[in-house]
N, C-alpha and C positions, 0 to 999 in steps of 0.2 A: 895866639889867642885861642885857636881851640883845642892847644893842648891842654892849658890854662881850665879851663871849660873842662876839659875829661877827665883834670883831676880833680876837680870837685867835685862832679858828678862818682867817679868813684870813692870820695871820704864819704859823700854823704849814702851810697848803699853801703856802705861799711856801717856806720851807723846806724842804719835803719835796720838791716841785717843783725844787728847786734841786740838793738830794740823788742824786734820781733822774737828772736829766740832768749830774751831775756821772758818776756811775756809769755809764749808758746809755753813754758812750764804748769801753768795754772792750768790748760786747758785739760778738762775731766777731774780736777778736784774742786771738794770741793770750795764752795763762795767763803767759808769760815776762815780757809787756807788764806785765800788771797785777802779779806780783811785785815786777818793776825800780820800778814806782812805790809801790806798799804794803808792802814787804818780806815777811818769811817772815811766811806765816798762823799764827796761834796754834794751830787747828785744819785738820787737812787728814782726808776721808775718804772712800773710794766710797757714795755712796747706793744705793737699792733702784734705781734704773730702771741703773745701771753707770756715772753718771758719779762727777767729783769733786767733793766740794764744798770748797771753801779758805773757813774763816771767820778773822775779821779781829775783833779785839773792842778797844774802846777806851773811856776814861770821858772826859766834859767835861760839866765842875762837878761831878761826882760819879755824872753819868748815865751808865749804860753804855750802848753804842752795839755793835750787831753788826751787821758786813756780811759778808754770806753770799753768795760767787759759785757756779756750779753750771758745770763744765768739763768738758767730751764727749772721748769716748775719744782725739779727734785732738788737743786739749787746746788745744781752742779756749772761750771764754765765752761761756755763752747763754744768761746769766740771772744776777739776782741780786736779792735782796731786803736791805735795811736796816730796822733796827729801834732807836730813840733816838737815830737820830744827825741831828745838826744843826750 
């Protein structure tokens, strides 16, 4: 059972891991960069600290997936979080 268990856990940092440096590329260009490749965000908004945040939401298999970039006034990327996406 908990081998079971640890190899899940490692397919899914495999995935995640895969996600995140799929992503990590945008960070420091600029926001135009990342629209020409993801198109218009489903969400766009100023957050509390004055940047933008462009989120991105998608399903596969039925799971939804959000990717959330966070874009500084010069509207460059410097930061971004996912969540269900694989």
């Amino acid at each position: 059972m908990i081998a079971g268990c640890q190899t899940i856990k490692e397919k899914t940092d495999a995935i995640v891991e895969k996600e995140n440096e799929k992503l990590s590329k945008y960070i420091s260009k600029p926001a135009s960069v990342l629209q020409m490749d993801l198109g218009k965000p489903d969400e766009d908004f100023k957050n509390a600290k004055g940047n933008y945040e462009l989120i991105y939401n998608t399903r596969k298999y039925g799971i939804p997936c959000e990717r959330r970039f966070e874009i500084n006034p010069d509207k460059i990327v410097i930061g971004f979080v996912s969540n269900g996406c694989f």
